[in-house]
Backbone as CSV, one residue per row, in Angstrom:
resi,resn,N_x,N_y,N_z,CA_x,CA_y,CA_z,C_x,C_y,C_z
1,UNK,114.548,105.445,163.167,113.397,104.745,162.707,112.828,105.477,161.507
2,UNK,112.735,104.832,160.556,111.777,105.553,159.123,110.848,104.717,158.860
3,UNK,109.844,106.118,158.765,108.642,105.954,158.462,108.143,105.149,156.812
4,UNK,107.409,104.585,156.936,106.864,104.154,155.605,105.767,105.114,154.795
5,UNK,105.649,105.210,153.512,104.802,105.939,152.874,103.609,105.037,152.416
6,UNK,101.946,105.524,152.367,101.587,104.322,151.984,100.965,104.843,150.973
7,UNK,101.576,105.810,150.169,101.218,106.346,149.202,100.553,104.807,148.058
8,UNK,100.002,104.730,147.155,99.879,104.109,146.113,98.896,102.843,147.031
9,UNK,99.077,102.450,148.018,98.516,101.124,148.489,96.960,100.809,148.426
10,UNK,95.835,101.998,148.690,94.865,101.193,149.103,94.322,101.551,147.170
11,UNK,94.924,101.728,146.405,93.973,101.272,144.923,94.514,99.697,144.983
12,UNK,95.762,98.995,145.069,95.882,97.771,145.101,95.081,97.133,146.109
13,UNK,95.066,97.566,147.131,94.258,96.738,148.585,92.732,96.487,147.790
14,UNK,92.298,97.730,147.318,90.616,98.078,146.484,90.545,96.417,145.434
15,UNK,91.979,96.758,144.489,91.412,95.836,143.171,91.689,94.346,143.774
16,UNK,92.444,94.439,144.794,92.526,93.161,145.501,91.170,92.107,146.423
17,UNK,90.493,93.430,146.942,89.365,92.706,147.651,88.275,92.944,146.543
18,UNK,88.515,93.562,145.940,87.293,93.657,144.840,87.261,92.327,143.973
19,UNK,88.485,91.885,143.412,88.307,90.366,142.679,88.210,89.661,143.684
20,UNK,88.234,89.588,144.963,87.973,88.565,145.546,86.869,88.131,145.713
21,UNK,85.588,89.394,146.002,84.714,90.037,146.373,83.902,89.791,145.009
22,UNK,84.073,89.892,143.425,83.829,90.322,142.397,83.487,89.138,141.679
23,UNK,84.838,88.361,141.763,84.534,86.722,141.416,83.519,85.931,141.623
24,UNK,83.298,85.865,142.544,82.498,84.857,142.922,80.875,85.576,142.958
25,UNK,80.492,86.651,142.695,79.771,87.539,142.718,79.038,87.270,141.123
26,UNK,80.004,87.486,140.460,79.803,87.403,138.873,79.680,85.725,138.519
27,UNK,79.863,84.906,139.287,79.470,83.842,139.386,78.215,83.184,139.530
28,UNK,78.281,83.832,140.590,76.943,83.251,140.688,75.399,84.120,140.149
29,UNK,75.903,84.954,139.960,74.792,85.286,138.531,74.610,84.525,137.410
30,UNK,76.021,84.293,137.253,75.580,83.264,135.734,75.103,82.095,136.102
31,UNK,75.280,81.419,137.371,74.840,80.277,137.840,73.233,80.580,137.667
32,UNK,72.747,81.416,138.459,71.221,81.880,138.783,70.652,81.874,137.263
33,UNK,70.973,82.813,136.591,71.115,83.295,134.807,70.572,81.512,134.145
34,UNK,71.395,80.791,134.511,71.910,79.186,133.615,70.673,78.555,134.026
35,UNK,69.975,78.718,135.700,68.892,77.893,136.043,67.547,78.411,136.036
36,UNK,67.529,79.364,135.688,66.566,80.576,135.523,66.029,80.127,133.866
37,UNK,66.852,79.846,133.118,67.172,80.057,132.042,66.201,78.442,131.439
38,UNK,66.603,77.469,132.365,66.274,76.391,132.187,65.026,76.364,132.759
39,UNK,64.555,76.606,133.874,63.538,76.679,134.554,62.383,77.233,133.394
40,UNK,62.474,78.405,132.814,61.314,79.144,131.821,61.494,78.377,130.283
41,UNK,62.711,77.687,130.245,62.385,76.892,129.138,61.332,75.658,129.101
42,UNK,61.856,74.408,130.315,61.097,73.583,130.774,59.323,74.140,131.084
43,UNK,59.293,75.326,131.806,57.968,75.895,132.173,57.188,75.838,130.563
44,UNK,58.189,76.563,129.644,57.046,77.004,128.439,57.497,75.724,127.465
45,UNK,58.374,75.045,127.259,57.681,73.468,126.734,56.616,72.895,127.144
46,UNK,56.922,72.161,128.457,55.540,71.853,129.080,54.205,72.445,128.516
47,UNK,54.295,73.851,128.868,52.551,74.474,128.542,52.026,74.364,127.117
48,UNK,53.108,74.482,126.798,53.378,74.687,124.980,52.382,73.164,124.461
49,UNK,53.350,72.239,124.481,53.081,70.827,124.544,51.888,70.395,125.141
50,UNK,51.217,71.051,125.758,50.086,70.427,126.181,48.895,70.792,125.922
51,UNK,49.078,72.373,125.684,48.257,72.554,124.835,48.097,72.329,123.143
52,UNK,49.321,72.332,122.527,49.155,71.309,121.382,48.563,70.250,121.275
53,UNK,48.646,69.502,122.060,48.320,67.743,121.971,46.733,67.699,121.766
54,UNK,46.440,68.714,122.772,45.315,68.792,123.603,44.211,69.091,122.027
55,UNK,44.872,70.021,120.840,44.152,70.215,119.866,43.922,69.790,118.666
56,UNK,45.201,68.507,118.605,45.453,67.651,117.753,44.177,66.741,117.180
57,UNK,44.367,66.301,115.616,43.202,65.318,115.614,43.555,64.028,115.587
58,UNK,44.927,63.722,116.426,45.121,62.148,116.340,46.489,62.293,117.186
59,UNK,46.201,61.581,118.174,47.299,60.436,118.803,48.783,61.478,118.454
60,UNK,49.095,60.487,116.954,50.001,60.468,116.195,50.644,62.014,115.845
61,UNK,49.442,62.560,115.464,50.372,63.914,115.039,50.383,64.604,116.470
62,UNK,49.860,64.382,117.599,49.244,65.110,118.810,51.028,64.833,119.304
63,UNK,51.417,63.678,119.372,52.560,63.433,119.776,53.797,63.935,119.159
64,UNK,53.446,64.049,117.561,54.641,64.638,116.650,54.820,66.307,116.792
65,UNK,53.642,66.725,117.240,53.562,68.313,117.776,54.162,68.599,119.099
66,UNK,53.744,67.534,120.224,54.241,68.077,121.208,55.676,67.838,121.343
67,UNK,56.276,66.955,120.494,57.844,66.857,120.331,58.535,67.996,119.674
68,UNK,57.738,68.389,118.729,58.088,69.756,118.245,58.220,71.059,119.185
69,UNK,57.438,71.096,119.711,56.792,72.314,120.504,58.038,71.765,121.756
70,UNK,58.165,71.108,121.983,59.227,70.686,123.239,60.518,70.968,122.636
71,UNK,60.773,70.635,121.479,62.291,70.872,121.137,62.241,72.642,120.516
72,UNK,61.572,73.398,120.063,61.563,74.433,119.643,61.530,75.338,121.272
73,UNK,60.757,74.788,121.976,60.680,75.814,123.297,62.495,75.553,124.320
74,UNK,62.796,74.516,124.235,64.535,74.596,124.912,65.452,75.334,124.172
75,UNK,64.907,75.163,122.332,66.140,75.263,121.860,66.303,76.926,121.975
76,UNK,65.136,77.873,122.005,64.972,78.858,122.234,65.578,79.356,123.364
77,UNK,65.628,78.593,124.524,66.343,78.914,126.062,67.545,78.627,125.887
78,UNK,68.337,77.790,124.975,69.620,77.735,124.879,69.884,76.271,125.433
79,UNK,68.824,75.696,125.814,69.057,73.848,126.413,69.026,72.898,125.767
80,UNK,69.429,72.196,125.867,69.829,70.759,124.759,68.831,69.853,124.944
81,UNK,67.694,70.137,123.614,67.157,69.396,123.741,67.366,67.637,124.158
82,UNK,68.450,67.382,123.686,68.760,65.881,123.956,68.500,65.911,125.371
83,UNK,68.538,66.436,126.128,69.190,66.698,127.700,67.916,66.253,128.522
84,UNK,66.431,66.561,127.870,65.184,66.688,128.216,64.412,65.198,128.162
85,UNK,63.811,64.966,129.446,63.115,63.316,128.846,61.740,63.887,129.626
86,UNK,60.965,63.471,128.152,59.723,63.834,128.318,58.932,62.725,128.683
87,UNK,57.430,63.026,129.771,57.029,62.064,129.536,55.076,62.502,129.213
88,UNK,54.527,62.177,128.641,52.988,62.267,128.720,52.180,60.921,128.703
89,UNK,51.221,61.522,129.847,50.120,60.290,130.363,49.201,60.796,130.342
90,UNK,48.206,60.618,130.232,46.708,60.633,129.799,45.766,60.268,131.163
91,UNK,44.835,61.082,131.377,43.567,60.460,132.315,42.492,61.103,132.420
92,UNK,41.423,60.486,132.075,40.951,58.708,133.448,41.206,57.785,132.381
93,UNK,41.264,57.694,131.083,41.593,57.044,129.988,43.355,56.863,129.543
94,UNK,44.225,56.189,129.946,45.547,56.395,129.766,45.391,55.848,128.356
95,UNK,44.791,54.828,128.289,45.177,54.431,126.955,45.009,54.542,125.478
96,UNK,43.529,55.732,126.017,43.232,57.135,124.439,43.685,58.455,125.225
97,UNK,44.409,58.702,124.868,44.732,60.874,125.554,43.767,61.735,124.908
98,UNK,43.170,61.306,123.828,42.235,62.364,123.386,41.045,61.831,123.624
99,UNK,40.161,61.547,124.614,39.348,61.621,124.978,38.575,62.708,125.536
100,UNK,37.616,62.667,124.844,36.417,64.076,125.376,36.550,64.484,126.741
101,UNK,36.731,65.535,127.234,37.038,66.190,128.656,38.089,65.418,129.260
102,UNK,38.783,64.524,128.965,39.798,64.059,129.388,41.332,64.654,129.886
103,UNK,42.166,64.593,130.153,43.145,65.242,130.748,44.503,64.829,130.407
104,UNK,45.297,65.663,129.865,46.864,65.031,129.109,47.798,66.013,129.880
105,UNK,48.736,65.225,130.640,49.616,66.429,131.381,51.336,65.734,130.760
106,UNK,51.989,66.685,130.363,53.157,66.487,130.225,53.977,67.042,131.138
107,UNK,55.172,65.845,131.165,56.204,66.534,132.229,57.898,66.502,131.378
108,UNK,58.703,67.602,131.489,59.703,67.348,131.142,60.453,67.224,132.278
109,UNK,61.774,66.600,132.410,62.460,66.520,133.069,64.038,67.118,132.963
110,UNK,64.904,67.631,133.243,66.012,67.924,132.822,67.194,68.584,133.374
111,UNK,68.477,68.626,133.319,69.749,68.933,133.593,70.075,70.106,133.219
112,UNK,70.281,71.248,134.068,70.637,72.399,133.627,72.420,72.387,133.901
113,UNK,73.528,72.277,133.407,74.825,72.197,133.886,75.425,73.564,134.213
114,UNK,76.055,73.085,135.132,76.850,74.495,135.698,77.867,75.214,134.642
115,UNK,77.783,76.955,134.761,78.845,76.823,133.237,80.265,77.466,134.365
116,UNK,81.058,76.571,133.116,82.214,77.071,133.082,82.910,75.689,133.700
117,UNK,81.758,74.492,134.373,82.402,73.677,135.233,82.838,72.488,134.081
118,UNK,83.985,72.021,134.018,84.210,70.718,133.305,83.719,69.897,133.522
119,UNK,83.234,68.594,132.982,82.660,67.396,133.478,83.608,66.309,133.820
120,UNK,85.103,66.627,134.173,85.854,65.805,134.903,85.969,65.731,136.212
121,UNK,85.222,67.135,136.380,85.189,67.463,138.128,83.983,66.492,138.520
122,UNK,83.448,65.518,138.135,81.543,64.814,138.463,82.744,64.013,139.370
123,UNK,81.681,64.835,140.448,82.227,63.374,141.738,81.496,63.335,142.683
124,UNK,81.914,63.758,144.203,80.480,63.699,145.428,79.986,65.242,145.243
125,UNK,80.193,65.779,144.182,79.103,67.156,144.410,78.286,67.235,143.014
126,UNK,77.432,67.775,142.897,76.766,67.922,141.408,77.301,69.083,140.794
127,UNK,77.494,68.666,139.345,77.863,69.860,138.716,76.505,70.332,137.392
128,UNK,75.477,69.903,138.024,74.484,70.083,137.575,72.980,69.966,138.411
129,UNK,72.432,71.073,137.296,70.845,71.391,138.260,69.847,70.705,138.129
130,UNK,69.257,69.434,138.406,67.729,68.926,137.692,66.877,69.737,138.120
131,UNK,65.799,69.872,136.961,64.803,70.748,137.137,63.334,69.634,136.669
132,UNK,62.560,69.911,136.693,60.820,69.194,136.257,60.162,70.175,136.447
133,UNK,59.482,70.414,135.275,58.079,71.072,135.246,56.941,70.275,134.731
134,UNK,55.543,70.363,134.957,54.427,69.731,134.615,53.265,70.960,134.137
135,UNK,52.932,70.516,132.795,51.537,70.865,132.851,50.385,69.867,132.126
136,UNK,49.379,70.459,132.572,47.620,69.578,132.882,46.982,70.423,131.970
137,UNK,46.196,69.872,130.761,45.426,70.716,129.764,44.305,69.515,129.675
138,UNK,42.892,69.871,129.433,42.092,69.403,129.320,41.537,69.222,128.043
139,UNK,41.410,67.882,127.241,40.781,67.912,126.104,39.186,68.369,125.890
140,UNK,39.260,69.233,125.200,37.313,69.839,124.848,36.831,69.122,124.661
141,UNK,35.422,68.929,125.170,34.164,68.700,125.326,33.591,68.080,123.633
142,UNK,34.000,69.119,122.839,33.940,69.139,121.599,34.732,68.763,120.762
143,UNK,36.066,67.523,121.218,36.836,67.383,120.274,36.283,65.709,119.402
144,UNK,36.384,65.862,118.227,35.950,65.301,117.393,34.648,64.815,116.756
145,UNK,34.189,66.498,117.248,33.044,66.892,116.769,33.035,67.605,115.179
146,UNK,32.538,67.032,114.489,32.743,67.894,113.373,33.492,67.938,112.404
């Protein structure tokens, strides 16, 4: 009967359970990383945007700012802006938003995608994250005073 040597074996056994172990490890960081990522973008559009609007002297540019301020705050996180559907409503007045003490809350909505995943794999599982954030800013007391 001869014995076996197991000289050399457990660095292979090591790099063996280690990628097994390693893979999916380093994975899902970037997963966390990708929605994390989206999450503080959506968070600081939103706030961004609402407090813009909120200081605007019209409607018009109030809206052309917070589109700005929405596409400058994703593009900064690395998210597509296209990807984002915004919406802002106005109250107790929906149908002026800048009304004195009045209240303008924007919400974005949006798709954070998984990386690395192709979009041929879309079937019964998601290969993507929806996320929504909202924020509520109050128009001053004092706006269009002056």
């Amino acid at each position: 009967m001869r014995v076996r040597s197991d000289d050399g074996s457990a660095s292979l056994e090591f790099v063996t359970v280690g990628m097994i172990l390693l893979i999916p490890l380093v994975y899902l960081v970037l997963v966390m990383s990708a929605i994390q990522a989206g999450a503080l973008a959506a968070e600081g559009a939103v706030r961004h945007a609402a407090r813009v609007f909120v200081q605007s002297r019209s409607v018009q540019t109030a809206e052309a700012s917070a589109a700005t301020a929405i596409e400058f705050a994703l593009a900064d996180h690395g998210v597509d802006p296209e990807s984002a559907r915004v919406t802002i409503s106005c109250s107790p007045v929906p149908a002026n938003c800048l009304t004195r003490q009045g209240f303008v809350t924007v919400r974005v909505d949006l798709t954070v995608p998984l990386p690395f995943v192709p979009p041929v794999l879309q079937g019964n599982f998601p290969i993507s994250v929806p996320l929504r954030s909202t924020a509520t800013e109050q128009v001053s007391r004092f706006w269009g005073a002056g």
